[in-house]
Every structure is written in structure tokens, then in C-alpha cells.
Steps between C-alpha positions, in 0.01 A plus 500: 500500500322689251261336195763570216755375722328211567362402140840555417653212704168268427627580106851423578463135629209445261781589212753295698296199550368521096868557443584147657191336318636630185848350573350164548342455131618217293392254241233338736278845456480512157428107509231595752325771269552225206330249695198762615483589138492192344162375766348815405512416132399162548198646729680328789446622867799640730406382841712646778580319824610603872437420793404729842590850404677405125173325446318809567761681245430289218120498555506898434779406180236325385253730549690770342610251216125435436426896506723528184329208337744231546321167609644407874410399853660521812458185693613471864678175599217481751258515223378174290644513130123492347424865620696613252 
């Protein structure tokens, strides 16, 4: 298979699978970004919470959250509460 051909199929089930996110929005998102901007404003912090691999997830959410200022933490369920 050639490179365009290939980044062409990668592209098509990226779109497809953005495509089925996209189908799935409701009312709970936009209560979700309410609720993330309201403990912003208050100087809140937005911890996120997995555990095994979802754990590692939210620990980089965090991360990135933090890069762009927001207050957060990632915390592990393996991890005690007063790392955060």
C-alpha cells in the first residue's frame, strides 16, 4: 500500500470514528463545560480519575489541562487523595 493510500484510510476511520463522537452529543456536554467553567471561576480544581490505563489518560488530561492554565490533577485510584 502506498503512504497516500494509507493516510488516506487512517483519515477515513479517524473522520468516521469523530463522526460517531459527534452523533453522541447531548445536553450532558454542555452541562459538563458549564460545570468545568463554573470551578474555574470559582478557582476550583478539575481532578480527573481512572484507573490502569484510563488512569493514565486522565493524568496526561490533566497535564494538558494544567498546560493551558486551568487548575487540575490527575489522581490514580491507586493514588492517596492528598497528592493532589
Amino acid at each position: 500500500m502506498k503512504s497516500q493510500e494509507q493516510a488516506r484510510r487512517v483519515f477515513d476511520i479517524e473522520i468516521a470514528a469523530l463522526k460517531a463522537v459527534r452523533a453522541h452529543l447531548d445536553g450532558a456536554f454542555d452541562i459538563a463545560v458549564e460545570m468545568i467553567i463554573q470551578i474555574l471561576t470559582n478557582r476550583g480544581k478539575i481532578v480527573v480519575v481512572g484507573v490502569g490505563k484510563s488512569g493514565n489518560i486522565g493524568t496526561k488530561i490533566a497535564a494538558t489541562l494544567t498546560s493551558t492554565g486551568s487548575t487540575s490533577g490527575g489522581c490514580p485510584t491507586w493514588r492517596p487523595w492528598n497528592h493532589l
